[in-house]
N, CA, C and O of each residue as an XYZ file, in Angstrom:
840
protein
N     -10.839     10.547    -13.038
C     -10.926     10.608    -11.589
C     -10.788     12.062    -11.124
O      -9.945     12.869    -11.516
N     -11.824     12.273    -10.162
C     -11.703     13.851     -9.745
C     -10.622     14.181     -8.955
O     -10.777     13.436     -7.987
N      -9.582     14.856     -8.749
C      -8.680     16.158     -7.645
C      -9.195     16.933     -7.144
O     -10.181     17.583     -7.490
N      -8.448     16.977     -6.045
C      -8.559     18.162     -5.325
C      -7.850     19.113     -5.932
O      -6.662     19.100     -6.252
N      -9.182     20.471     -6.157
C      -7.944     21.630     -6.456
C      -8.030     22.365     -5.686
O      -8.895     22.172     -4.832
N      -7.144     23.625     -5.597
C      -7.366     25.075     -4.835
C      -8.369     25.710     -4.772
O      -8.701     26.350     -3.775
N      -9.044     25.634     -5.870
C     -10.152     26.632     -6.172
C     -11.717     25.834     -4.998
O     -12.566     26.442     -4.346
N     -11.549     24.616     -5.145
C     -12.822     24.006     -4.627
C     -12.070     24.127     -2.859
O     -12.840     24.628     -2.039
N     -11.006     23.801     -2.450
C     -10.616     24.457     -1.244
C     -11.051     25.646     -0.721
O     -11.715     25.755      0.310
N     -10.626     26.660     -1.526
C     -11.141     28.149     -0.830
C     -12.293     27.864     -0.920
O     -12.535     27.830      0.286
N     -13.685     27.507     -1.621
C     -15.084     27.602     -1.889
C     -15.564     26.479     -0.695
O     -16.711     26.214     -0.336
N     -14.401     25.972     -0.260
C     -15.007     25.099      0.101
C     -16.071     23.759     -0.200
O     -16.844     23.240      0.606
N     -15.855     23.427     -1.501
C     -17.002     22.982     -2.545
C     -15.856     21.468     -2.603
O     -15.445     21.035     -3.679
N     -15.498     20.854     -1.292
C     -14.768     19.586     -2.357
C     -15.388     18.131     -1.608
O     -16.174     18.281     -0.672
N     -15.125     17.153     -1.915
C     -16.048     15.855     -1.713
C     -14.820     15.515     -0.027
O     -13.701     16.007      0.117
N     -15.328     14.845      0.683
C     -15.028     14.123      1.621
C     -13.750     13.253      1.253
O     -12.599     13.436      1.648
N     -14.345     12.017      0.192
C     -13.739     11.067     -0.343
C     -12.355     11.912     -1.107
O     -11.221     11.460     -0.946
N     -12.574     13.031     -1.847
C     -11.790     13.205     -2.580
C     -10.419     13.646     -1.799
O      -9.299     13.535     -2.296
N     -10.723     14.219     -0.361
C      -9.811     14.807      0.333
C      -9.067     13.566      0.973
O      -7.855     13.410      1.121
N      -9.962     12.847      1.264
C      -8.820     11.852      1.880
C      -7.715     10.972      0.944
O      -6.577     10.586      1.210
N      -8.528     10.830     -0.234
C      -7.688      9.946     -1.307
C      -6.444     10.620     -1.468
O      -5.344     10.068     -1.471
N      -6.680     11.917     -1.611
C      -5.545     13.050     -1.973
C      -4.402     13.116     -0.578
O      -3.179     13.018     -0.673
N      -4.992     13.260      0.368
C      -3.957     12.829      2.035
C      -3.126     11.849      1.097
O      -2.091     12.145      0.500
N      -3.566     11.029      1.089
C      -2.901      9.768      0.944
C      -2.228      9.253     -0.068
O      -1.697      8.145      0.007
N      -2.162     10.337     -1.582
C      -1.464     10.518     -2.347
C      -0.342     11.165     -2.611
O      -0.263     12.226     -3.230
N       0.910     10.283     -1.957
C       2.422     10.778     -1.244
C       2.840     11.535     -2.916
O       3.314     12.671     -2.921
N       2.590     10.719     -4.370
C       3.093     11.465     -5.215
C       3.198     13.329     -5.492
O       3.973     14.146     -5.990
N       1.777     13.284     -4.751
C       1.735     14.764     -4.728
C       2.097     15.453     -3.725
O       2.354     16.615     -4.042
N       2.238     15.197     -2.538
C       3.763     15.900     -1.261
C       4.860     15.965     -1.684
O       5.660     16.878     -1.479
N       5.010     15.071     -2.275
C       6.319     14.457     -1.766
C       7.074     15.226     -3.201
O       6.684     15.317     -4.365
N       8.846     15.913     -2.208
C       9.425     16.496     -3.028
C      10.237     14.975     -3.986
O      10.256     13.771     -3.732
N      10.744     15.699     -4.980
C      11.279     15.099     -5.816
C      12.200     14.025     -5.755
O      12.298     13.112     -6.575
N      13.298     14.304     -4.064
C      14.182     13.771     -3.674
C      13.714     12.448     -2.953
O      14.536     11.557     -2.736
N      11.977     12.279     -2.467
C      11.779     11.409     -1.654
C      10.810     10.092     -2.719
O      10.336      8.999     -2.411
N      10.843     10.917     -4.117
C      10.590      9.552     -5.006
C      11.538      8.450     -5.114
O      12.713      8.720     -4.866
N      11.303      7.515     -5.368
C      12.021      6.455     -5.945
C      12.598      6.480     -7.669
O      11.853      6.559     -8.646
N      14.094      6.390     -7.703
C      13.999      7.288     -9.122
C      13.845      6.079    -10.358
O      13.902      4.869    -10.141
N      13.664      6.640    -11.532
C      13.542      5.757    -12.343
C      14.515      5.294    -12.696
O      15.668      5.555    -12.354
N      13.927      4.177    -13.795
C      14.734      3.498    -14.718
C      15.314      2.157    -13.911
O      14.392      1.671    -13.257
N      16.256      1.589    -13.792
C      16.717      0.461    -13.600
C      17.567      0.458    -12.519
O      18.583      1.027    -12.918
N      17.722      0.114    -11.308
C      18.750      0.337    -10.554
C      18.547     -1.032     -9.579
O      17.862     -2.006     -9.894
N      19.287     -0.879     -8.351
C      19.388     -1.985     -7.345
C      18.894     -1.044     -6.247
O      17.754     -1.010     -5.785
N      20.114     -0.158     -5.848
C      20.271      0.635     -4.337
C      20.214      1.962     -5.069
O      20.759      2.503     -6.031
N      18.778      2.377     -3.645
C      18.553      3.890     -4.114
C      18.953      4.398     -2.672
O      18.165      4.002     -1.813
N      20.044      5.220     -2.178
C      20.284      5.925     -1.485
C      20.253      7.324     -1.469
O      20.811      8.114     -2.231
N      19.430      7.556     -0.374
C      19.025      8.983      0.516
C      20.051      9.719      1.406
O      20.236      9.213      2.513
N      20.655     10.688      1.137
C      21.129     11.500      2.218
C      20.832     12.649      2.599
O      20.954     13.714      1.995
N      20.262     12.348      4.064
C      19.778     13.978      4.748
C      20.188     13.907      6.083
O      20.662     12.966      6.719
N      19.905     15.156      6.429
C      20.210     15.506      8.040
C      18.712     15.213      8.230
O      17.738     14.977      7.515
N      19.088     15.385      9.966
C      17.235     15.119     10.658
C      16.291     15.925     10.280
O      16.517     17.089      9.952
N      14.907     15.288     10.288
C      13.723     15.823      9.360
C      13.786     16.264      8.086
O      13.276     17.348      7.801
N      14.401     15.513      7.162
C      14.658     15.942      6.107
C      13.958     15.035      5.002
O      14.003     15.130      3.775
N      13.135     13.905      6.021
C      12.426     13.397      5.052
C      12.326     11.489      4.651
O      11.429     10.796      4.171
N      13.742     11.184      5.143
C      14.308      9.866      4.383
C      13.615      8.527      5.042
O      13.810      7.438      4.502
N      12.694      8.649      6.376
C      11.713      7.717      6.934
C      10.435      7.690      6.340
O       9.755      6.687      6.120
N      10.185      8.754      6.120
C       8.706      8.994      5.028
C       8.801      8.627      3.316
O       7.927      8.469      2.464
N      10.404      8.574      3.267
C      10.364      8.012      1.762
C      10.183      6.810      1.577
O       9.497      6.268      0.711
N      11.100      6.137      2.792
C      11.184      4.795      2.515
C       9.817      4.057      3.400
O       9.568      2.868      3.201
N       8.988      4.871      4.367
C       7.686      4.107      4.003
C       6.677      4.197      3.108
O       6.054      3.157      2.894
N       6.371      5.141      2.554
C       5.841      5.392      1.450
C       6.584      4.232      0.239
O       5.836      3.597     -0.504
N       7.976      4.078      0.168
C       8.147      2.961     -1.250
C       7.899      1.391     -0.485
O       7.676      0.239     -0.858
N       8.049      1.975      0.544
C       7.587      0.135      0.888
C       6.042     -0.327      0.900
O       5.595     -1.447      0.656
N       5.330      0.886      1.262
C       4.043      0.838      0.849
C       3.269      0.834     -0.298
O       2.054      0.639     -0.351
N       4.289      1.135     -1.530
C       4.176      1.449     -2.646
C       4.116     -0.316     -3.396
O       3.325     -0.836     -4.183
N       5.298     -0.805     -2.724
C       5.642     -2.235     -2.737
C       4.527     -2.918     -2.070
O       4.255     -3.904     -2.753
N       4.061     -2.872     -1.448
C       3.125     -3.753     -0.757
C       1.969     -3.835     -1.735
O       1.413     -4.878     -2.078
N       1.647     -2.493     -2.180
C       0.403     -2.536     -2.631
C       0.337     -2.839     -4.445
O      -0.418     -2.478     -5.348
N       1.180     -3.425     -4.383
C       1.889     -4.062     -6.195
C       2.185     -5.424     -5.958
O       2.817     -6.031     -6.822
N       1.768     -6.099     -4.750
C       2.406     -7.205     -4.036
C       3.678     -8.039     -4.160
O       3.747     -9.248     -4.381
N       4.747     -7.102     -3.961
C       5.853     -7.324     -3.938
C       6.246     -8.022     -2.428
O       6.115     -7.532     -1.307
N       6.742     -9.261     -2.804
C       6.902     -9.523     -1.345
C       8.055    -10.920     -1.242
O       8.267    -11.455     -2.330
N       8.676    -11.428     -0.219
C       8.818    -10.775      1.237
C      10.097     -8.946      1.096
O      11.029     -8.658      0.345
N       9.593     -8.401      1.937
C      10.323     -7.139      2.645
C      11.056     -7.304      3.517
O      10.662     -8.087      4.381
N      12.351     -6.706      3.698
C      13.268     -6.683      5.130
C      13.580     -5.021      5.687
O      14.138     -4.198      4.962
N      13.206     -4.777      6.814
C      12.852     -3.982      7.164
C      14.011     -4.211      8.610
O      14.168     -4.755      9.703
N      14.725     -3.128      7.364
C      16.474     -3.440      8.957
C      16.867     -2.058      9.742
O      17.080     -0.973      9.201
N      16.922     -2.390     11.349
C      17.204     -0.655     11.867
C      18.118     -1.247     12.624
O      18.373     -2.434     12.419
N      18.554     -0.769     13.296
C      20.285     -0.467     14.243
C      19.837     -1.424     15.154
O      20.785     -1.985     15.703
N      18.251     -1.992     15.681
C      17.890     -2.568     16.870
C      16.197     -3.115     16.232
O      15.505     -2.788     15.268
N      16.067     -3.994     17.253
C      14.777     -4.144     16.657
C      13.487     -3.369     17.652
O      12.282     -3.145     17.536
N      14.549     -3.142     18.645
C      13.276     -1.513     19.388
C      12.918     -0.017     18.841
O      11.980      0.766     18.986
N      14.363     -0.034     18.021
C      14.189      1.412     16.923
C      13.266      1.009     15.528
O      12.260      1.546     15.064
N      13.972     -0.043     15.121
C      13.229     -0.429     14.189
C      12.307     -0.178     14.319
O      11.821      0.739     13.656
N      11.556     -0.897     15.289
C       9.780     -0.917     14.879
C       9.006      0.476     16.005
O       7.822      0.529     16.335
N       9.979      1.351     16.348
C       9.696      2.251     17.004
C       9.611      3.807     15.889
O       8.962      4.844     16.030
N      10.554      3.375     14.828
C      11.091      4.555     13.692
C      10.062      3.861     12.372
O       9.141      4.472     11.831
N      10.350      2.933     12.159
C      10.319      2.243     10.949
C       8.466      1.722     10.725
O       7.724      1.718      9.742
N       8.314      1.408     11.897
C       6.201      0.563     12.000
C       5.935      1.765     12.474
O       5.655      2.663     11.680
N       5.977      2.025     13.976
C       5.324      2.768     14.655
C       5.467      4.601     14.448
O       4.559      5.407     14.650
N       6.244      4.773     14.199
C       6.670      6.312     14.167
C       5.644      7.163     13.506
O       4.596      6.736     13.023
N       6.103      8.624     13.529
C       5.240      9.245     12.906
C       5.324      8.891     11.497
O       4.425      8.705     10.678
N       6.097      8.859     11.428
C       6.285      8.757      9.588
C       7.014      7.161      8.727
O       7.603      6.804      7.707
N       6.470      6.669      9.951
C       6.650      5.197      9.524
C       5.420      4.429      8.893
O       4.337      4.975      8.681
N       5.645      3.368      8.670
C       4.974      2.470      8.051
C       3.232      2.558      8.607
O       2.415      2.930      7.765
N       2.915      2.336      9.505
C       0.977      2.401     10.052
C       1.160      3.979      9.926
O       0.212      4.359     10.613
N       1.610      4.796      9.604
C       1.564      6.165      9.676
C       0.541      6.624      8.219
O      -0.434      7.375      8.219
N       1.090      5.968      7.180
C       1.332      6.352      6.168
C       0.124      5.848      5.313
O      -0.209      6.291      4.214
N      -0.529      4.743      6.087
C      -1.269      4.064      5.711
C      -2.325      4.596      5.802
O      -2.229      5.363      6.761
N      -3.766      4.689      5.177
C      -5.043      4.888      5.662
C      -5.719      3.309      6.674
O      -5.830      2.128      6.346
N      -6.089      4.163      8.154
C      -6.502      2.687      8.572
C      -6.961      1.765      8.225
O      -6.858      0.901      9.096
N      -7.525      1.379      7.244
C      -8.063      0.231      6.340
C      -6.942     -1.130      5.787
O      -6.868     -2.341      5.579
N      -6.261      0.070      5.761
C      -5.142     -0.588      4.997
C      -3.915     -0.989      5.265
O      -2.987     -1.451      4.600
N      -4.136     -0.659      6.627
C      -2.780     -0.668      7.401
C      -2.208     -2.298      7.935
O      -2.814     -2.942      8.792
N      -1.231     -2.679      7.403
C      -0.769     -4.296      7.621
C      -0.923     -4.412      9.281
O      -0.638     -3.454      9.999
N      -1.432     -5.762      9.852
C      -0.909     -6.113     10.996
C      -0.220     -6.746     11.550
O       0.024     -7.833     11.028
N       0.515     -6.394     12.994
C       1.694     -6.788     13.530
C       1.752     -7.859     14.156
O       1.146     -7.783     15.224
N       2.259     -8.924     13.945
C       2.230    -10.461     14.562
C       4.098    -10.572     14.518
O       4.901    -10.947     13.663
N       4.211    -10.049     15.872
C       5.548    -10.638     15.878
C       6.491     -9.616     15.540
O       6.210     -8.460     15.855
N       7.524     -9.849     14.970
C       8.019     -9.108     14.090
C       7.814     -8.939     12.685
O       8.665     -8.421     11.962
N       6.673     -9.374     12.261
C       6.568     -9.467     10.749
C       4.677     -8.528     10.547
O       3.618     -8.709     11.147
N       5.016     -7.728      9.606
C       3.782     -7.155      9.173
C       3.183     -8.099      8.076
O       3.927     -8.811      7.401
N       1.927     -8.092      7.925
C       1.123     -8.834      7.307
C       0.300     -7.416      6.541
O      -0.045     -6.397      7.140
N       0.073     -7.776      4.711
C      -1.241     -7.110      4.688
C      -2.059     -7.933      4.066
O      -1.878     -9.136      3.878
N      -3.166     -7.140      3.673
C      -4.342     -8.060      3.408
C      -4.017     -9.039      1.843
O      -4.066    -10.254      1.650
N      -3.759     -8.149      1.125
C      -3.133     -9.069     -0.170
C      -2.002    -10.087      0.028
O      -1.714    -10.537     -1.081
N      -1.130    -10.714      1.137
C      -0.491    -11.482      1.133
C       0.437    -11.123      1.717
O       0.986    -11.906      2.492
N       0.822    -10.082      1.577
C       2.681     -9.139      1.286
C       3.285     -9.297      2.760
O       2.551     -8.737      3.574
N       4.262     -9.819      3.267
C       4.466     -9.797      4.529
C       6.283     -8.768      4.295
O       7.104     -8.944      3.395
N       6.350     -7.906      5.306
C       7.639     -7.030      5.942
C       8.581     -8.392      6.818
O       8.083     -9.501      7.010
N       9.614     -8.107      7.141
C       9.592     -8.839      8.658
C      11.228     -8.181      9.007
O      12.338     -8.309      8.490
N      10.743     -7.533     10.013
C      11.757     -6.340     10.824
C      12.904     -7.121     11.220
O      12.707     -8.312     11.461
N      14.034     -6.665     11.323
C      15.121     -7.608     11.431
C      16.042     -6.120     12.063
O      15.823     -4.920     11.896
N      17.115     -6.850     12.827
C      18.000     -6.107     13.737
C      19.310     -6.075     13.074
O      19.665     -7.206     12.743
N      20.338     -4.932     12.701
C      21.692     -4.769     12.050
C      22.153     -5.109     13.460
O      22.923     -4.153     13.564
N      22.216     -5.452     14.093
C      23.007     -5.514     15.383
C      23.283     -7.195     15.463
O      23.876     -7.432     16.515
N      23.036     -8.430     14.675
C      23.370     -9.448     14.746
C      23.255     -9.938     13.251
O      22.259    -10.621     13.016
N      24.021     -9.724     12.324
C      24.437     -9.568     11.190
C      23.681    -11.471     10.762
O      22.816    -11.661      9.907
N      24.311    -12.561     11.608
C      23.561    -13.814     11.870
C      22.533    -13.900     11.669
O      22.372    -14.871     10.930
N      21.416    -13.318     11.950
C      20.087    -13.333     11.684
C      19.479    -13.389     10.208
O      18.380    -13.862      9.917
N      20.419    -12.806      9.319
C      20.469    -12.475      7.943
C      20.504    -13.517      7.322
O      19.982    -13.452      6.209
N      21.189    -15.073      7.795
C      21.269    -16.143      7.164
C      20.176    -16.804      7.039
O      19.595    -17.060      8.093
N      19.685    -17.182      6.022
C      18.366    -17.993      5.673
C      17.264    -17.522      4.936
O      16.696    -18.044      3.976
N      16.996    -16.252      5.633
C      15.844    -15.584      4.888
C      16.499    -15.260      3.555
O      17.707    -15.249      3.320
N      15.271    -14.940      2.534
C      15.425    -13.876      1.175
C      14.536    -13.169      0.989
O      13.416    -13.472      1.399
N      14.769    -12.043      0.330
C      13.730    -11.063      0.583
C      13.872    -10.795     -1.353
O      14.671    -11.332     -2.121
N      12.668     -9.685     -1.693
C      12.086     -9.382     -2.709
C      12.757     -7.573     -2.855
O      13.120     -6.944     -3.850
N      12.695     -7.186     -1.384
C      12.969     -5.758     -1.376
C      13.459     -5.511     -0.066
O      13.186     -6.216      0.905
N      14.315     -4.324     -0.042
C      15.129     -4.335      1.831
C      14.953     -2.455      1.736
O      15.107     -1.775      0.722
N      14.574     -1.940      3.205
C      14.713     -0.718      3.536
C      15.382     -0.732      4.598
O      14.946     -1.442      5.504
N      16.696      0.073      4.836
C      17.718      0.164      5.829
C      17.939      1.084      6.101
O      18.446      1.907      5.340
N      17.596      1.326      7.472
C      17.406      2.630      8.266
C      18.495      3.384      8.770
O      18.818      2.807      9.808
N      19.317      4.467      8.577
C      20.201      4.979      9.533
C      21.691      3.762      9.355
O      22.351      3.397     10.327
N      21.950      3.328      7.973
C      22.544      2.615      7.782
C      24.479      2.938      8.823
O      25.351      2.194      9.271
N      24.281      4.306      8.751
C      25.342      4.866      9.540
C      25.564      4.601     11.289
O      26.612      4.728     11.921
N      24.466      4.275     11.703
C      24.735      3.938     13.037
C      24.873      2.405     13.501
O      25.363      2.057     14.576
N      24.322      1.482     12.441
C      24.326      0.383     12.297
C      26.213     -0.427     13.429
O      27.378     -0.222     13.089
N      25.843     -1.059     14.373
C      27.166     -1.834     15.095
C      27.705     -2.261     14.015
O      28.476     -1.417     13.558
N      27.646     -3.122     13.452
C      28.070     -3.701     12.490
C      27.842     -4.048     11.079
O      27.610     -5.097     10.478
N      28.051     -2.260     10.609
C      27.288     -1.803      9.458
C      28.063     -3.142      7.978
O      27.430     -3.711      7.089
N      29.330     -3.205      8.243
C      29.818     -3.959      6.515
C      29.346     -5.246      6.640
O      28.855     -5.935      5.746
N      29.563     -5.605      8.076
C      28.633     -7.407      8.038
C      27.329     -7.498      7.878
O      26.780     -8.414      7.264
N      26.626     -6.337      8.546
C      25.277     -6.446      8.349
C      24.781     -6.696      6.813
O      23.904     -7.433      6.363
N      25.773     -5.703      6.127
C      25.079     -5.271      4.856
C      25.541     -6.358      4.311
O      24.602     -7.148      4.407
N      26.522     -6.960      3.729
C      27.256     -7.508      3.427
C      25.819     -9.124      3.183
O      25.207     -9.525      2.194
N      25.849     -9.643      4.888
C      24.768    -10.625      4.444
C      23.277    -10.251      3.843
O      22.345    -10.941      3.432
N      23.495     -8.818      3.988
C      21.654     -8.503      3.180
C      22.143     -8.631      2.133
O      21.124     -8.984      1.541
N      22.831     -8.634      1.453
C      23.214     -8.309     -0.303
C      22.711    -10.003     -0.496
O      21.804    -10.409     -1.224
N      23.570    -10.778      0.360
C      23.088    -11.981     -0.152
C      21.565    -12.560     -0.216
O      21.193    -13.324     -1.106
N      20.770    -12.115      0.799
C      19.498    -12.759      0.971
C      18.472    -11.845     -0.064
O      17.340    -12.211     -0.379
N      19.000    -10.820     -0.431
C      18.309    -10.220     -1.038
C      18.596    -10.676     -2.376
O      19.555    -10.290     -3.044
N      17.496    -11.735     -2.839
C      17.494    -12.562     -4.391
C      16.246    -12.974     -4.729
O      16.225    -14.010     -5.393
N      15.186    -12.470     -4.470
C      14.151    -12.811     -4.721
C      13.455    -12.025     -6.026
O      13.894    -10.933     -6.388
N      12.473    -12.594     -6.614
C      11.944    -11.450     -8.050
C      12.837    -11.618     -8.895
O      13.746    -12.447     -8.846
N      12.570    -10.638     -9.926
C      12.588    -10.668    -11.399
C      14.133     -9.190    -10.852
O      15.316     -9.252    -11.187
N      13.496     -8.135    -10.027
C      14.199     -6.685     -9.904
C      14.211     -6.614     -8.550
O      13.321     -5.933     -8.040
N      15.413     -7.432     -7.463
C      15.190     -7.177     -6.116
C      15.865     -5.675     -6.500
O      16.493     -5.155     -7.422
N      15.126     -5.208     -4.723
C      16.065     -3.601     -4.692
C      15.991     -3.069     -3.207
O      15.035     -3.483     -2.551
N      16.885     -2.195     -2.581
C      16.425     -1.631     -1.506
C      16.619     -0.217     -1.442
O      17.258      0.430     -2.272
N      16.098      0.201     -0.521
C      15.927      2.204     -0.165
C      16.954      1.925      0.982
O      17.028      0.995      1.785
N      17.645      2.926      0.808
C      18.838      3.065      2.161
C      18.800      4.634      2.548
O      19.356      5.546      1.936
N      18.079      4.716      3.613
C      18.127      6.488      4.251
C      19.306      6.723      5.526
O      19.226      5.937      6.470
N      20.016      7.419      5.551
C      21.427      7.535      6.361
C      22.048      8.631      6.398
O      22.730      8.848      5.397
N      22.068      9.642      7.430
C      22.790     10.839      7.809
C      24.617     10.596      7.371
O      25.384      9.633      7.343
N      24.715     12.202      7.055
C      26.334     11.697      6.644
C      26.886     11.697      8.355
O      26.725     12.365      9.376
N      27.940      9.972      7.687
C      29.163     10.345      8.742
C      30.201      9.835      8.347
O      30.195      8.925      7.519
N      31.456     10.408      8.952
C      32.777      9.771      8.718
C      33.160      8.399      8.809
O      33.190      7.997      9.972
N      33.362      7.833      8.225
C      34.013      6.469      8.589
C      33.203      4.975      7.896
O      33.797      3.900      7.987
N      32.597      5.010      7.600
C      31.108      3.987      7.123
C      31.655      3.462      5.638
O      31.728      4.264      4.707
N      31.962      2.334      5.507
C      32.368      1.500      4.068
C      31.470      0.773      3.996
O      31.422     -0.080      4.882
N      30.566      0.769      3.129
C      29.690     -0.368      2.884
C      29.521     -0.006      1.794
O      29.212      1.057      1.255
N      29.820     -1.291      1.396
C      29.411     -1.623     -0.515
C      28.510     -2.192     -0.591
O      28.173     -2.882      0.372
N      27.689     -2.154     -1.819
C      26.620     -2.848     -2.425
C      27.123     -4.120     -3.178
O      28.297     -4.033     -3.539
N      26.413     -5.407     -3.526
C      26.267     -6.364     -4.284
C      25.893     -6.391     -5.365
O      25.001     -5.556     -5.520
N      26.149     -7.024     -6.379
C      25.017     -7.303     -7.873
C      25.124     -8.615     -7.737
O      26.019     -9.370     -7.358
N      23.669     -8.785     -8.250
C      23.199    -10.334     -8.077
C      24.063    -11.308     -8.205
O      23.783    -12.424     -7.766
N      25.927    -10.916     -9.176
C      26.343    -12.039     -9.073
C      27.440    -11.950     -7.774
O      28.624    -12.265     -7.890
N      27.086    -11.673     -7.058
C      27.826    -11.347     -5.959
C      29.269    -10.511     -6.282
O      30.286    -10.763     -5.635
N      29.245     -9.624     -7.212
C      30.407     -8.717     -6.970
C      30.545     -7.502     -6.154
O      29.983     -7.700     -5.077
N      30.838     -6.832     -6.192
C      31.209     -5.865     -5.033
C      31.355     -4.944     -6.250
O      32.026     -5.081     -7.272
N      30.161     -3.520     -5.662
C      29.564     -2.312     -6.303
C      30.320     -0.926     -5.824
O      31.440     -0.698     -5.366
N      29.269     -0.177     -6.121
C      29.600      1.436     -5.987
C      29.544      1.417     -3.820
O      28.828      0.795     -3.034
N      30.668      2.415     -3.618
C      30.604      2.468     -2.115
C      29.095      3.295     -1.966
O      28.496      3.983     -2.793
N      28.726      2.902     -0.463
C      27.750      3.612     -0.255
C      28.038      5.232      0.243
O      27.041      5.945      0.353
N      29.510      5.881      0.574
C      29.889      6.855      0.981
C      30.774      7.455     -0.191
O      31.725      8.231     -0.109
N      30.277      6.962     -1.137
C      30.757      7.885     -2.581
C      30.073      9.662     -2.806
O      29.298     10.304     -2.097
N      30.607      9.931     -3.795
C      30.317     11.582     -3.922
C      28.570     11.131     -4.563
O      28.302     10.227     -5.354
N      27.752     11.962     -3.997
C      26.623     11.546     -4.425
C      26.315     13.306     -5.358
O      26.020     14.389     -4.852
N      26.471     13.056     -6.372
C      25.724     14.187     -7.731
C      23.881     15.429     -6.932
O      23.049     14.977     -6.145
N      23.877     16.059     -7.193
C      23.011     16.552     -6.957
C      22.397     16.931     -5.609
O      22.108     16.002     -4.855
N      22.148     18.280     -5.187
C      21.807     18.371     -3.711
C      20.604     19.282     -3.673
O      20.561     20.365     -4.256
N      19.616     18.761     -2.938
C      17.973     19.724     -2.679
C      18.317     20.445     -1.425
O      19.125     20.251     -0.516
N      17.432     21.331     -1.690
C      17.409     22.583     -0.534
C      17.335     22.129      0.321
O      17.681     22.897      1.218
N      17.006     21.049      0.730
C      16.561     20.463      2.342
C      18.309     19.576      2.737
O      18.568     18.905      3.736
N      18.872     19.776      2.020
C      20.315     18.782      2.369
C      20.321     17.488      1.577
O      21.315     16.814      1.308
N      19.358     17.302      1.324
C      18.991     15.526      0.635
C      19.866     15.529     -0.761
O      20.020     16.400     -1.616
N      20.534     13.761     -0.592
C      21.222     13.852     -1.841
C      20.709     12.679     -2.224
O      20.419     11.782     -1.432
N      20.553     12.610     -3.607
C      19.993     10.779     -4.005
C      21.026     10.392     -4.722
O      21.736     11.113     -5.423
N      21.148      8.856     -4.491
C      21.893      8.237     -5.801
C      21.441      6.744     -5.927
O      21.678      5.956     -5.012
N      20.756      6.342     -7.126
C      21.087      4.840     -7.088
C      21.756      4.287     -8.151
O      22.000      4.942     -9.165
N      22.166      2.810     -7.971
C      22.821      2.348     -8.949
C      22.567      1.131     -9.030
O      23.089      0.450     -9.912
């Protein structure tokens, strides 16, 4: 398969098709900190200050998920007006990221794409809502501002049991005060989410999953 290189840039000598495929190939933007890391884990947590990246990671892996048809998705923000204002609509949210073709549509609160895969946006602000559904994969936005961040999370650990490898992306500015633990499938109680996180990128971003 052909790339875009530098050289056909300056010459100006490169295909149409090839430029857009390449837009749309986050592996090659995207710094190191906003991959999804390998190997085996549950919870991959992001820490940055603003614009540092952690909305564009986690639509890009949910898009990553969609298009492997991993499905159902829970797609949780502080509200369900931020949510789908940060998380669908934003610049660097979910239809952002997408090439229009491909971009899931919005019925409701739940994204649809063409292979099957449905999202469905859900509010940390009524922890209740969490009962019933199960999801395959969860992205949780700004887990730090969350009203009722340990209940919220607390019932996602449970609904989240679907697949062979459920998992979620958690992007969240540091702040004081925030206890939320993670789950393992047999419902024990994990690594805090406000633990010392190993390793720091120039941009502030720290990763850890486990």
């Amino acid at each position: 398969m052909k790339t875009l290189s530098a050289r056909s840039v300056r010459n100006g000598t490169y295909d149409d098709a090839i430029v857009f495929r390449e837009f749309y190939n986050w592996e090659r933007w995207a710094r190191a900190e906003q991959l999804a890391p390998r190997g085996d884990w549950t919870t991959w947590l992001m820490l940055g200050g603003r614009g540092s990246g952690k909305t564009r990671a986690g639509a890009e892996w949910v898009r990553q998920l969609a298009a492997a048809g991993v499905t159902p998705i829970a797609l949780v923000g502080q509200t369900m007006t931020e949510a789908m204002a940060v998380m669908v609509r934003g610049e660097s949210g979910l239809l952002a990221v997408h090439p229009m073709r491909q971009r899931p549509r919005i019925r409701g609160n739940v994204l649809h794409w063409r292979n099957g895969v449905e999202a469905t946006v859900l509010s940390a602000s009524d922890p209740d809502r969490f009962r019933g559904p199960q999801f395959a994969a969860a992205w949780c936005d700004e887990v730090a501002k969350w009203p009722n961040a340990e209940a919220a999370w607390d019932m996602l650990q449970f609904a989240l049991r679907l697949g062979d490898r459920p998992r979620q992306y958690v992007g969240r500015r540091r702040r004081d005060g925030l206890k939320v633990r993670s789950r393992g499938r047999a419902g024990r109680r994990g690594a805090r989410l406000d633990r010392r996180v190993p390793g720091r990128s120039p941009w502030g971003e720290r990763q850890l999953s486990w």
